[in-house]
Phi, psi and omega in degrees: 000159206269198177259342180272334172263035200245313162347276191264017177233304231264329176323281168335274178311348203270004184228143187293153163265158183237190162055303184249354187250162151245113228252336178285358171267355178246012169041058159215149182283150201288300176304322186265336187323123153306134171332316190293341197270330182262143215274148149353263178296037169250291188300335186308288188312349166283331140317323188283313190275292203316318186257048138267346153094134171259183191304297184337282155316309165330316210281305189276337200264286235267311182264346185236303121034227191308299175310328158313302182303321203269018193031051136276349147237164209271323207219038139311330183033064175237268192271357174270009145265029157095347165305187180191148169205092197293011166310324179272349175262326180315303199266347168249277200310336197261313172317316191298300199311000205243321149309302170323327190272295204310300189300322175256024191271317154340303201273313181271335141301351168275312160338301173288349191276340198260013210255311148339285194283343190232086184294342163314333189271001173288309181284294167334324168321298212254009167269341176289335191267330176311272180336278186349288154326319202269330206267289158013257212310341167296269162342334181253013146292335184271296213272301196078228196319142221215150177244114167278021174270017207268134218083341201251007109115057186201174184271160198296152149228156196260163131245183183258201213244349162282309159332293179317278178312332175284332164298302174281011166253000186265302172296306164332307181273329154255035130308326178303304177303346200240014180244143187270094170272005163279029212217104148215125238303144159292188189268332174273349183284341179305323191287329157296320234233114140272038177228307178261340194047054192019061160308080233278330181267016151265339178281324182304283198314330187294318209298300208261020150291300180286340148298333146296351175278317187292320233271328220270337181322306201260096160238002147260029157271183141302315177265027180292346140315293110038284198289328190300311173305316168317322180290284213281007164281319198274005163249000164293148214051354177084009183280056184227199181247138226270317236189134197297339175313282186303021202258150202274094205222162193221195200203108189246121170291182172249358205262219155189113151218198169305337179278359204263119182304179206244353178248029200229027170265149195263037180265334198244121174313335186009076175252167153332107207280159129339316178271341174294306180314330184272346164300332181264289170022124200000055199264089183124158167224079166210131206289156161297311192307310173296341187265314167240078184306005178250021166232026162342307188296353207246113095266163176220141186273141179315342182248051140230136228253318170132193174256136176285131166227105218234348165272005174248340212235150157258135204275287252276086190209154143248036157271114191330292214302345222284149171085338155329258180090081147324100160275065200162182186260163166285154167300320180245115151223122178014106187315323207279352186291313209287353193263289203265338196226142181281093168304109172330139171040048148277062211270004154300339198305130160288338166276019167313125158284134203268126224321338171257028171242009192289302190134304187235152167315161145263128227239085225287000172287304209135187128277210210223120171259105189309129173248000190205164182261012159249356181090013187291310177310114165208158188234147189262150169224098160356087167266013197280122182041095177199155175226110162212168145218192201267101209310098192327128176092347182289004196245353149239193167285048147309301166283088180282014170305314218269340154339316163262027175207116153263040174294286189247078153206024160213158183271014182254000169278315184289344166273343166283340163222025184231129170312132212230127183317131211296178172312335185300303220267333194255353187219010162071184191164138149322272171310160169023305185243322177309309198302123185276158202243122157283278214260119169272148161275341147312329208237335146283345189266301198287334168317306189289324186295284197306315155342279170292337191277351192281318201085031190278169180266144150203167211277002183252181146253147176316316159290326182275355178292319180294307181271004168273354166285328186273356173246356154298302181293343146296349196245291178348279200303317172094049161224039178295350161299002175254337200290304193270000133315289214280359169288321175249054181306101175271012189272125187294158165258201192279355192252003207140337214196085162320148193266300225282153170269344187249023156292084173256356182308145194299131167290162174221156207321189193176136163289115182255167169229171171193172178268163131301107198282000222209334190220075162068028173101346202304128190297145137190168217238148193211204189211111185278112192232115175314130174305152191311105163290006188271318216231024160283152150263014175283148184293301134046266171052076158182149224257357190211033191241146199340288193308312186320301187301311178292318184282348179263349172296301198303296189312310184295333142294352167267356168288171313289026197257328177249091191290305209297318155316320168293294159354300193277351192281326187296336198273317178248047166199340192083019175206166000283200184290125162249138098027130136286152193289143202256103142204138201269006175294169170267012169208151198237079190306129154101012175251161183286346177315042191271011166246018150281160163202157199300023193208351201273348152340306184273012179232003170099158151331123180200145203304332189275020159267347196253114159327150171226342159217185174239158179255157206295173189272154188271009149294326161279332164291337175266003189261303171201113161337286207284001213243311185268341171291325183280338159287337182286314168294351168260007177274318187102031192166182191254168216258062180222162176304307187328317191293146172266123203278145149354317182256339193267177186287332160278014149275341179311141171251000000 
């Protein structure tokens, strides 16, 4: 047997079960047990625990990946320049995803033999096709073409991402149909399934959410016809999910297994990117003061920008905001910032991170901006109650700018002066924030919104959908007390783009003051200009109008557990704004980025600046040839980040 089926088949069986059986009542080992012998919903449950990824894994998908890409952190610098490492997909992601197919493709083949005589096992059938489904799509979003032949115990043929997907939206929908929800579980089988405790009617609402999610993907196909009877089969009646009961959620540790966030190792900085800050940035009208009134004293008015250090910061960006340093918090900001991100030396913070998790000191001066190249010269900058964030692309070497700043180019400058995502996310949790989120009840309502402005039928209007979507993610953080201020917000955040939906007018440039960093602090006045919408990259090309506002709503609900959505809403669509990446070499050695260059700022957006896959492991090319040659040909394009998945915007002709 080859190394590619060893990938999808041999994997998957080789690990103990966990979590819902007692293997001592059957007094075998778990690993040697005949297949007849072992129940359904065991593997099921092994499907469920594998792919939550242990810290390793975690680490490398969620945090140097997807998040990366999707610029929820400031400084990972791996793939939204365009890096790659295939250590992580040979030896962590692809093994995981490949257990992960065995074990429920299993469950669901056992399944089905037991399902005449045993009707649970009929809905177990079809909660495996669910899982399934879902896990599929992961890969071919990370990846692209996927052989849905994986597992079946032959060797894999790949298909192309247009295949792939209509196989998950084709399972989706009959699964849906055949699972029996007057069918309920005992109580130790409950115990398999940690999310639902095999409810049928909580599995039915996951089956047809993520058939809208998928279905909304391909809206720059050919088949976007298509996609549309899916969608709108699968939001007829309203039978999704609604509401945090029904919401797809996991109880995330701190240790290390599977269950362990992905986010809890303390080597990774996880701060605050530039493109999150300038999105939460005067987002909304609701005072800093009013959510804390004890940080009052650090608030700042939108037209002042902080002090320019414009010989430390790299201009070759097109981010309004660039070159700057807020010395302070905005006046108006996002209820959900001060909820997701930690104010360096904030220790009133209920999300303060706690001192053995930082990693590194924090250091309550600040660090250091280099005024000279032996460094003598130097000026400190306070990061304590500050909003900034950290510039895409700034953890490399690109840049000879940034030689003199150890703001963001050590990791005890970025912990001392930039926010850092809060405890929940660095130390897991049973409840509320710890907990990872695959399916948000947020993430269905902005579906039916988008849904609706499309003119698809769904049971909503497109406004009421967007805002019970901004009040599932106001109830999530546990500030719904805000939500109908900040709904009828008319205020731009830093890229553009106002909260009230039936505000669309276009922002326009506005007299900012700032300091000088180089000449004692001395005021001076300047003119704050939104980015160019001629030079964006949503096709759109406007910065505050109906969509915009619903995919930046949507994104800022899905941090930080579904990077990965965010990441595809940007490949097909182009929002919310990410920013370009700031760095002045003219060619940006060894990332796949080779069609940037340190000047392409000034001519606008364009998709071939943003990653867009990951590449396949260099394990399916030494394993089978003729297998990784035939995914390459169905990618369309070479086996680099760069290349455009089917569905995304650089695939449009």
């Amino acid at each position: 047997m080859k190394t590619i089926n060893k990938l999808f088949l041999g994997l998957g069986l080789l690990s103990s079960f966990t979590a819902c059986s007692d293997f001592e009542d059957i007094n075998i080992d778990p690993t040697k047990t005949p297949i007849e012998s072992t129940l359904p919903e065991y593997f099921l449950n092994n499907a469920i625990g594998k792919i939550q990824m242990d810290p390793s894994t975690g680490e490398r998908i969620y945090y140097l990946n997807w998040g990366d890409a999707a610029r929820t952190f400031g400084e990972a610098g791996m793939l939204s320049v365009g890096l790659y490492a295939d250590d992580y997909m040979t030896n962590f992601y692809y093994p995981c995803l490949a257990s992960t197919i065995t074990y429920v493709t299993t469950a669901i083949n056992e399944a089905a033999k037991r399902a005449e005589s045993e009707p649970f096992y009929k809905n177990v059938e079809q909660f495996g096709r669910i899982w399934r489904a879902m896990v599929i799509a992961q890969f071919a979003d990370s990846f692209g073409p996927y052989p849905l032949n994986a597992a079946q115990g032959e060797n894999p043929t790949f298909n192309s991402v247009e295949e792939t997907y209509f196989f998950i939206l084709s399972e989706l929908q009959a699964a849906a149909k055949a699972i029996d929800t007057s069918i309920n579980p005992t109580e130790s089988q409950a115990k398999c399934d940690p999310a639902y405790g095999f409810v049928a009617s909580k599995w039915l609402k996951l089956a047809n959410s993520l058939r809208m999610r998928y279905a909304m993907r391909l809206t720059n196909t050919n088949r976007v016809n298509d996609a549309q009877k899916h969608f709108e089969e699968a939001c007829k009646g309203g039978n999704y999910i609604k509401d945090q009961a029904d919401m797809l959620w996991f109880k995330s540790d701190n240790g290390w297994n599977d269950y362990t966030s992905p986010y809890t190792r303390t080597w990774n900085l996880q701060a605050l990117s530039v493109t999150m800050a300038n999105l939460m940035n005067n987002f909304g009208d609701i005072k800093v003061e009013t959510q804390r009134p004890d940080l009052k004293a650090y608030a700042k008015a939108n037209n002042y920008m902080g002090i320019r250090y414009d010989k430390h910061f790299v201009g070759n960006t097109d981010d309004p905001a660039k070159q700057y340093w807020l010395d302070g918090i905005p006046e108006y900001l996002d209820p959900r910032a001060l909820k997701m991100f930690w104010i360096v030396n904030d220790k009133d913070a209920e999300n303060a991170i706690p001192s053995d998790r930082k990693g590194t000191a924090i250091d309550p001066e600040g660090s250091e901006l280099l005024l000279d190249d032996e460094g003598k010269q130097t000026i400190k900058v306070k990061g304590s109650y500050t909003w900034n964030g950290v510039p895409t692309g700034s953890s490399t070497s690109w840049s000879p700018t940034l030689s003199k700043n150890r703001l963001i180019t050590t990791g005890k400058g970025i912990r001392s002066c930039y926010p850092l995502w809060g405890k929940e996310y660095c130390t897991g949790g049973e409840e509320g924030l710890g907990r990872v989120v695959f399916f948000g009840a947020w993430e269905s309502y902005f579906l039916v919104a988008e849904a609706a402005l499309r003119n698809w039928s769904t049971d909503m209007g497109d406004k009421a959908a967007y805002e019970a979507g901004v009040r599932a993610s106001f109830d999530y953080f546990g500030i719904s007390e805000y939500a109908t201020d900040y709904l009828a917000s008319e205020r731009y955040n830093r890229v553009g783009t106002s909260v009230s939906y039936d505000h669309t007018a276009e922002p326009s440039s506005f007299a900012i003051t700032y300091k000088d960093g180089y000449n004692n602090n001395a005021e001076k006045q300047g003119t704050y200009n939104y980015p160019d919408a001629s030079k964006i990259l949503y096709k759109g090309q406007k910065l505050n109008d109906k969509l915009t506002k619903i995919i930046t709503q949507k994104y800022l609900a899905q941090m930080p557990y579904l990077v990965q959505e965010a990441w595809s809403d940007h490949r097909r669509l182009g929002l919310p704004f990410f920013d370009m990446t700031a760095n002045e070499a003219t060619v940006m050695t060894g990332s796949d980025m080779t069609e940037w260059k340190n000047d392409s700022w000034k001519s606008g957006q364009s998709w071939k600046y943003y990653p867009q896959r990951m590449r396949y492991p260099q394990s399916l090319l030494t394993s089978d040839e003729a297998a990784y040659n035939h995914a390459v040909e169905l990618l369309g394009g070479k086996d680099n980040t760069m290349t455009p998945l089917w569905w995304s915007m650089g695939a449009t002709k």
